[in-house]
Backbone as numpy.savetxt, mean C-alpha at the origin, in Angstrom:
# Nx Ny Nz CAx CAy CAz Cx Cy Cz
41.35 1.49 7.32 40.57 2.69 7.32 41.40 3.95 7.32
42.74 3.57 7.19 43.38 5.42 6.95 44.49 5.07 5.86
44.75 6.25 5.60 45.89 6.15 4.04 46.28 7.54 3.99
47.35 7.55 3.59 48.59 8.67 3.19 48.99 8.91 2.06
48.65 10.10 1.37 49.09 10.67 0.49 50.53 11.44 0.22
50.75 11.68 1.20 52.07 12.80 0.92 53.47 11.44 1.56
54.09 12.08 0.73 55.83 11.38 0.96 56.20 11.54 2.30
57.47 10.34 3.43 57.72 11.01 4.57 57.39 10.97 5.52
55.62 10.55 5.49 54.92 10.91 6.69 54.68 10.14 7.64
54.93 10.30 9.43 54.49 9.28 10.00 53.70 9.04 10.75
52.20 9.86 10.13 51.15 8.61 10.67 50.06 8.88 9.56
49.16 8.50 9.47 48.21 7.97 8.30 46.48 8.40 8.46
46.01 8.96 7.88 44.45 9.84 7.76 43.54 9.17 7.68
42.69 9.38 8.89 41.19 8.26 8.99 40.48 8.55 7.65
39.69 7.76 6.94 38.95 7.74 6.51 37.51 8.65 6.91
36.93 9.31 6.00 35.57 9.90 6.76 34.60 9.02 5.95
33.66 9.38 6.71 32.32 8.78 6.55 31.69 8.60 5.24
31.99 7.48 4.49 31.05 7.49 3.39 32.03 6.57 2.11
34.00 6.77 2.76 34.74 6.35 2.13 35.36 5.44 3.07
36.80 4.19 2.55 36.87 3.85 2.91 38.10 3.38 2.13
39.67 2.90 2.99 40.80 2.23 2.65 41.10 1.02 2.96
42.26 0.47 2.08 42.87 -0.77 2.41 44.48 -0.11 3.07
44.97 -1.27 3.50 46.34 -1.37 4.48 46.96 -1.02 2.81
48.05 0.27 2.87 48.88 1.05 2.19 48.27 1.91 1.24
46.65 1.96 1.27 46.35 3.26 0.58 47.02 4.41 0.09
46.95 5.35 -0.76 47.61 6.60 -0.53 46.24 7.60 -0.92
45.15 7.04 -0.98 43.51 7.78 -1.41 42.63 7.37 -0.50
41.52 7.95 -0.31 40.37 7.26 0.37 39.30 6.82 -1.07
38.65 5.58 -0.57 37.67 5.45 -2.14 36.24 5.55 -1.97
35.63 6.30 -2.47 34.15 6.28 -1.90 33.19 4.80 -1.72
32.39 4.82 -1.11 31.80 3.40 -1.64 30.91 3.60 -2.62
30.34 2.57 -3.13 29.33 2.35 -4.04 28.40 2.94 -4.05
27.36 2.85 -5.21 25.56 2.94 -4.74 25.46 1.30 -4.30
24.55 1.74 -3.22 24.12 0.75 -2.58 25.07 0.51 -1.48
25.61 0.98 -0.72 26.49 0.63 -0.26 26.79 2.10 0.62
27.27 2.07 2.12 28.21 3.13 2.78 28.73 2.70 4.19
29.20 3.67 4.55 30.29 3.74 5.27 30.04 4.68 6.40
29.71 4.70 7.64 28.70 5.10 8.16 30.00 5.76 9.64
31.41 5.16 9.85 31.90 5.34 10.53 33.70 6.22 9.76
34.35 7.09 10.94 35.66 7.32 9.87 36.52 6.16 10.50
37.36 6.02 9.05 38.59 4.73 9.39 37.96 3.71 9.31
37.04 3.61 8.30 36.36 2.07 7.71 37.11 1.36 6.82
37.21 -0.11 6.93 37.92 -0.17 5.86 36.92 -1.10 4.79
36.34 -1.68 4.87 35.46 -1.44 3.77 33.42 -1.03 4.09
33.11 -1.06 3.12 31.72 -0.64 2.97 30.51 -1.35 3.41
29.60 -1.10 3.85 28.31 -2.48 4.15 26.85 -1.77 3.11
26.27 -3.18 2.74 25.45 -3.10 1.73 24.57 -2.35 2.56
23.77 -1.53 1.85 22.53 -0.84 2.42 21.26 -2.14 2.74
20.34 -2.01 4.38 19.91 -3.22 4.41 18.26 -3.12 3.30
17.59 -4.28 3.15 16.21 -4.43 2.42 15.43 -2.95 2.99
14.63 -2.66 2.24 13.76 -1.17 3.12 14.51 0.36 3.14
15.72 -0.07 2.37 16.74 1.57 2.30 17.52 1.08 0.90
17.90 2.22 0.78 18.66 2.91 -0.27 20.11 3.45 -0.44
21.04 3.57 -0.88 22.01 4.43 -1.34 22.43 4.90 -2.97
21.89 6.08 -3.09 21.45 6.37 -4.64 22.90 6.49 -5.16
23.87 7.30 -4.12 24.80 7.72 -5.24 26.19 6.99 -4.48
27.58 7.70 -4.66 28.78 6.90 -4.60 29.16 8.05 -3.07
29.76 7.16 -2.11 30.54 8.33 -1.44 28.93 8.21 0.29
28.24 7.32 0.32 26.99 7.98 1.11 27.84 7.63 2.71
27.52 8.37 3.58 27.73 7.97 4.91 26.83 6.96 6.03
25.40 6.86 5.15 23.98 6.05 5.73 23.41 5.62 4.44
21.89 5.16 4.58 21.43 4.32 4.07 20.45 5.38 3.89
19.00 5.48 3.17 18.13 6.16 2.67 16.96 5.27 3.34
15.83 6.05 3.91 15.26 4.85 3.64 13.70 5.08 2.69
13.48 3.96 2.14 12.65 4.25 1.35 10.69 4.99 1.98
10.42 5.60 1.21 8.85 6.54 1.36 8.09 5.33 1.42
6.94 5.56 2.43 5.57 5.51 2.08 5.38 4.85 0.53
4.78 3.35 0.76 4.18 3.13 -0.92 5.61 2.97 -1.58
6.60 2.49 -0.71 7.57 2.00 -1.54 8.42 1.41 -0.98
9.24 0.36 -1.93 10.04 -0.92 -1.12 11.36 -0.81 -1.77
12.16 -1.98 -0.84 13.32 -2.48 -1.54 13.74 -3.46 -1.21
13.27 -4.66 -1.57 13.09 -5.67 -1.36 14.46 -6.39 -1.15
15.91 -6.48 -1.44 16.84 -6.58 -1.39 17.73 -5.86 -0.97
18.67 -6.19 -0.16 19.79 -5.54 0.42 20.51 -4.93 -0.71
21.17 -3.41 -0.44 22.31 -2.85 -1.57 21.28 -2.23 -2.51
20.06 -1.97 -2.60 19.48 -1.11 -3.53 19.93 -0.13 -3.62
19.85 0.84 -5.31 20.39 1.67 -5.60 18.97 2.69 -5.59
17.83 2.27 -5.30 16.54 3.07 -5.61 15.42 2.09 -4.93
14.29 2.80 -4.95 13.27 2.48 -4.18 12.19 1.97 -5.29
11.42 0.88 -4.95 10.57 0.67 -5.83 9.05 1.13 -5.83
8.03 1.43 -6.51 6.84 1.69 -6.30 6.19 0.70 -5.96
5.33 0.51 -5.10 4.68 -0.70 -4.59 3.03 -0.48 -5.92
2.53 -2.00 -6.46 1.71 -1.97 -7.39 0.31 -1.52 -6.93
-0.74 -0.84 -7.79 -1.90 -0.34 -7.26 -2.07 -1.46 -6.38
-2.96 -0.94 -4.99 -4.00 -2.14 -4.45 -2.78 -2.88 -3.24
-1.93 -2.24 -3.36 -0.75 -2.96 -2.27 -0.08 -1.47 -1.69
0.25 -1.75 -0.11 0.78 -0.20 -0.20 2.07 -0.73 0.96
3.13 0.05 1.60 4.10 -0.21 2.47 4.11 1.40 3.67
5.10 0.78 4.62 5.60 2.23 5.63 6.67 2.20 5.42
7.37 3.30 5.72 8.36 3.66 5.89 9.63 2.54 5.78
10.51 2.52 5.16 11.48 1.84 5.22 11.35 0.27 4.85
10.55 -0.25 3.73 9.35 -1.42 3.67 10.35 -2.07 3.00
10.55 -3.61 2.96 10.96 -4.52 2.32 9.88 -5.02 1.03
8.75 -4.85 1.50 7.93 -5.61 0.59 6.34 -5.03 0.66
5.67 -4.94 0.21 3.89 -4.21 0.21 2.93 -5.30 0.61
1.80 -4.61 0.75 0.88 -5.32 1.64 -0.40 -4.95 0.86
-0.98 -6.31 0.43 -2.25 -5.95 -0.48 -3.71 -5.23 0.54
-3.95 -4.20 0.08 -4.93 -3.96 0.67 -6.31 -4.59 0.95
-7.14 -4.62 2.54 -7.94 -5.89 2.65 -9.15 -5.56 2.45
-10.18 -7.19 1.69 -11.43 -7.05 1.54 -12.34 -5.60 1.69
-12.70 -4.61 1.43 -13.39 -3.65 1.73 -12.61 -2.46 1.39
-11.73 -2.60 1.09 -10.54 -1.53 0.33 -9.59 -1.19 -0.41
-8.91 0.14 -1.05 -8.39 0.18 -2.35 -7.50 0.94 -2.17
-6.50 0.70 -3.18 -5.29 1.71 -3.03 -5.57 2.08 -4.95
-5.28 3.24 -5.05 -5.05 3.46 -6.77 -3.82 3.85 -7.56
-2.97 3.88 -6.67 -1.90 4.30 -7.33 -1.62 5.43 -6.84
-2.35 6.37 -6.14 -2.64 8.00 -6.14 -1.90 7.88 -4.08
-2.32 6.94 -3.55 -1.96 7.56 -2.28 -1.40 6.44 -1.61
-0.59 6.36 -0.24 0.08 5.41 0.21 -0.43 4.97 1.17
-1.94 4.88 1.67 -2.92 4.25 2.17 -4.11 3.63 1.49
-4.36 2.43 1.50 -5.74 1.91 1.74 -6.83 2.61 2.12
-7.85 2.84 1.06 -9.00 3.29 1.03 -10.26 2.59 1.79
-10.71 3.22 2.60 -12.36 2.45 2.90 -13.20 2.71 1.86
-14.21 1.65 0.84 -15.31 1.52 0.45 -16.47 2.46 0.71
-16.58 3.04 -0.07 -18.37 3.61 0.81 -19.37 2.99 0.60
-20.40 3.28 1.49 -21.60 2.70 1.21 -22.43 2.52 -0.28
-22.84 1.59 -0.22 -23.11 1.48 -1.70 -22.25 0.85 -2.60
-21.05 0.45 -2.00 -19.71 -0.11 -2.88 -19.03 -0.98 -2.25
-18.15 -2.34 -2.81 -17.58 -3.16 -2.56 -16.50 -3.42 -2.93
-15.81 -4.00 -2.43 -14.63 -4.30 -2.89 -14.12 -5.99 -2.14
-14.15 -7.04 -3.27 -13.88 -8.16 -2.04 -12.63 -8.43 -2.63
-11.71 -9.60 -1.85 -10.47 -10.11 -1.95 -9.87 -8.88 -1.93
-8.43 -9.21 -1.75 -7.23 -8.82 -1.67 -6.61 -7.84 -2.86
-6.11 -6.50 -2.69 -5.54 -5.86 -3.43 -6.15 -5.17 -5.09
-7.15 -4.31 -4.25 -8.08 -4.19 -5.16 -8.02 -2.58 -5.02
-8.00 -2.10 -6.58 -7.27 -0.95 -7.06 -8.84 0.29 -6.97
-9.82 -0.56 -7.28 -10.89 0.57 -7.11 -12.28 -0.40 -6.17
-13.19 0.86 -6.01 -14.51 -0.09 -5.53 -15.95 -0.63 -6.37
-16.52 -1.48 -6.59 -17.14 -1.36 -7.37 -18.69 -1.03 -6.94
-19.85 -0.71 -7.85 -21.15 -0.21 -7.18 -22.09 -1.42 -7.29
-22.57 -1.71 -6.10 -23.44 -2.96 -5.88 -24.90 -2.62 -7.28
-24.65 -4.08 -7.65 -26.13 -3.80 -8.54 -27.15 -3.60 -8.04
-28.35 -3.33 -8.76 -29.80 -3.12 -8.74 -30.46 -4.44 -7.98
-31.09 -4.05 -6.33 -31.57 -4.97 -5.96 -30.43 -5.68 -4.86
-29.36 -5.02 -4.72 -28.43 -4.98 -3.99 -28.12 -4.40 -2.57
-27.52 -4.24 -2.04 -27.21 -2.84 -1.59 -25.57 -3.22 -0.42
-24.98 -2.27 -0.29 -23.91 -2.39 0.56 -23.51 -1.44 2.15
-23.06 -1.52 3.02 -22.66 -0.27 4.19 -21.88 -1.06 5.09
-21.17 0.13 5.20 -20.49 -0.13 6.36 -20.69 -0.49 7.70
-19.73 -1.87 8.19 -20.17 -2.27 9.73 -20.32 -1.25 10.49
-20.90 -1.21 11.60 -21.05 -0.62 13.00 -19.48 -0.96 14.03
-18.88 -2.36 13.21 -17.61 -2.25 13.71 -16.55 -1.39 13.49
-15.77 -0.63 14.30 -14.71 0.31 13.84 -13.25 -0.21 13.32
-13.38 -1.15 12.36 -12.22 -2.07 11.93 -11.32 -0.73 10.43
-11.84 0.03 10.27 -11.62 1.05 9.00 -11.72 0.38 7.96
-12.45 -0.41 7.48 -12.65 -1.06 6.20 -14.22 -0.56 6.05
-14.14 -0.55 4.65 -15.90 -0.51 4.24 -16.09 -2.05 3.37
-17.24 -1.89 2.95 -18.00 -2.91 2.79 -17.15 -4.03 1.80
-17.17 -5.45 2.48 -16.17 -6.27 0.97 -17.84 -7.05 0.12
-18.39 -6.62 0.29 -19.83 -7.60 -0.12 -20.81 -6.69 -0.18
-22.08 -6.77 -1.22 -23.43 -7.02 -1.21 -23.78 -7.66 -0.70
-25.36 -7.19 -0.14 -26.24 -8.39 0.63 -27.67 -7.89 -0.08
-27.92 -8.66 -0.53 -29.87 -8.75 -1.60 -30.58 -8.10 -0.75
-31.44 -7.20 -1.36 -32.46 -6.86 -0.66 -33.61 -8.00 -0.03
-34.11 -7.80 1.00 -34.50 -9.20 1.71 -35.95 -9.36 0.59
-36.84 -10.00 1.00 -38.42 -10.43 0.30 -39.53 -9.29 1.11
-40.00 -8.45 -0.38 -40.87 -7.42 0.17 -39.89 -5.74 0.33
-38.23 -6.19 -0.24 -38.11 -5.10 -0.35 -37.60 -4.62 -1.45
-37.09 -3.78 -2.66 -36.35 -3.82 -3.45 -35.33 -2.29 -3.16
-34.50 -2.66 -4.31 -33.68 -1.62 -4.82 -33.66 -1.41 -6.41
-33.83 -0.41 -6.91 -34.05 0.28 -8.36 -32.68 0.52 -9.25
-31.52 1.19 -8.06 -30.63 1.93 -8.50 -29.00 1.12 -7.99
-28.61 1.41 -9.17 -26.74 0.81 -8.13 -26.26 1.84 -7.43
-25.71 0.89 -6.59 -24.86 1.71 -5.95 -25.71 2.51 -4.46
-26.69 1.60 -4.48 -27.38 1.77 -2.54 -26.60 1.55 -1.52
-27.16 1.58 -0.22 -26.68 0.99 0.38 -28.29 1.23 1.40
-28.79 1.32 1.07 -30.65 0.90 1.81 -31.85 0.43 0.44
-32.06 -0.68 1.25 -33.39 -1.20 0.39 -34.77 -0.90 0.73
-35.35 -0.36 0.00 -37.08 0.32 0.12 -38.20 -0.28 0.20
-39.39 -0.24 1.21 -40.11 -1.36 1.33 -41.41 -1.09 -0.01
-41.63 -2.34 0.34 -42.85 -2.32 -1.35 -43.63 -1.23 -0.69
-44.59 -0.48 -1.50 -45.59 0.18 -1.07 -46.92 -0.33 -0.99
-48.06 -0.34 -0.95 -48.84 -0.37 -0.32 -49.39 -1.38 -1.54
-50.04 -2.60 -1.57 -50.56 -3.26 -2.60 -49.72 -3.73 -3.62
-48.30 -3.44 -3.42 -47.40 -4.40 -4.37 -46.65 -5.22 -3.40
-45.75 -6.12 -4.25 -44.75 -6.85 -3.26 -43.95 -7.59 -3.91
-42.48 -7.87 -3.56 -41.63 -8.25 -3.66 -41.43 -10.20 -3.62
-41.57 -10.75 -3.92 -41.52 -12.42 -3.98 -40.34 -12.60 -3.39
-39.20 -12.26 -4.33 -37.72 -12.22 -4.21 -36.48 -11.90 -3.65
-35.95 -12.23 -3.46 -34.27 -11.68 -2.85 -33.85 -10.56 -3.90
-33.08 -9.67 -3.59 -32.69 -8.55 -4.62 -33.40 -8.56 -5.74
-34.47 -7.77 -5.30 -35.38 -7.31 -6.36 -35.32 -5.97 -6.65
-35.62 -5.49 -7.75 -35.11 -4.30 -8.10 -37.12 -3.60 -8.52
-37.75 -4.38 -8.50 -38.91 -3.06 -8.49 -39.74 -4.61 -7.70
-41.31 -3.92 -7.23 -42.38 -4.05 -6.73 -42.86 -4.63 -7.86
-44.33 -6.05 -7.57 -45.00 -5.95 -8.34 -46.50 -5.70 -7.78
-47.23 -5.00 -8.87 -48.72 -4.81 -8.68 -49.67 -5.64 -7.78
-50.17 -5.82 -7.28 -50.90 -7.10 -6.68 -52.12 -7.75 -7.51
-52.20 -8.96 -7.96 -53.47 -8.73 -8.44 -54.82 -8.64 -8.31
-55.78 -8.08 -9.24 -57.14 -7.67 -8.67 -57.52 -8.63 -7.81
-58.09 -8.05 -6.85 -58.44 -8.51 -6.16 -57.89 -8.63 -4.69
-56.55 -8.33 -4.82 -55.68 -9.12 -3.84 -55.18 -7.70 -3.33
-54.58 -7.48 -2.07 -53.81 -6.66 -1.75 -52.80 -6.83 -0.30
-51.64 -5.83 0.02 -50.82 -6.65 0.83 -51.31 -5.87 2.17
């Protein structure tokens, strides 16, 4: 970790932080990308670990990678973008698909809750979609931060018209519903009423 340049001399120059010598140097050598030197009088370099960075030549530490981004291998020279629908923290080796009831788009480095009226099931899902006609979706009463991963049919006697509910409407007065997710009322016939 130290080396001498000038003719004569008797004693020999630590290394600073970021470079690093062998026994009879007369230079210090920077380290790599991917790679530094974190102490003076190093004599060689250590790879930057999974979750950090060293972009350029000469670093004294490691980088570590943003929000929504990884580095999955030790000695990275750069950080990777984690794929829609998967997101990471700070200093991440690897991303995490976002769960049942939520979305990542590319746009932010959190997982989205679903709104009412919308679903999203399985794992790592980039948008939400709008429950069909006769459908409907909402959020638990549990405080877990997810919204809805499922539709549930409107029950018998009630329908839904429109996507993208999340309340089903009772028949009105003399029609009625037979069905599970029904999307209109029917008439009753003459004679008959509910």
């Amino acid at each position: 970790g130290k080396y001498q340049n000038l003719p004569s001399k008797d004693s020999c120059i630590a290394t600073t932080p970021g470079f690093y010598s062998g026994s009879g140097a007369t230079a210090p050598v920077p380290c790599n990308v991917g790679k530094y030197a974190g102490f003076t009088g190093m004599t060689s370099c250590q790879s930057c670990d999974s979750g950090k960075y060293a972009w350029r030549t000469g670093m004294a530490s490691c980088l570590s990678c943003s929000a929504g981004r990884y580095a999955p291998n030790p000695g990275a020279t750069t950080c990777q973008n984690c794929t829609e629908g998967y997101i990471s923290t700070v200093a991440a080796s690897e991303c995490t698909a976002c769960q049942p009831g939520s979305y990542e788009n590319g746009l932010s480095s959190a997982c989205i809750p679903c709104m009412n009226g919308t679903y999203a099931a399985g794992l790592g899902n980039t948008e939400c979609t709008d429950c069909a006609a006769g459908k409907i979706s909402f959020k638990s009463s549990i405080s877990d931060g997810l919204g809805p991963a499922i539709c549930t049919a409107c029950p018998v006697g009630y329908y839904q018209a429109t996507t993208g509910q999340s309340v089903c409407t009772g028949c009105p007065v003399n029609t009625y519903a037979p069905n599970l997710a029904s999307t209109a009322c029917t008439q009753c016939e003459v004679g008959k009423r509910t």
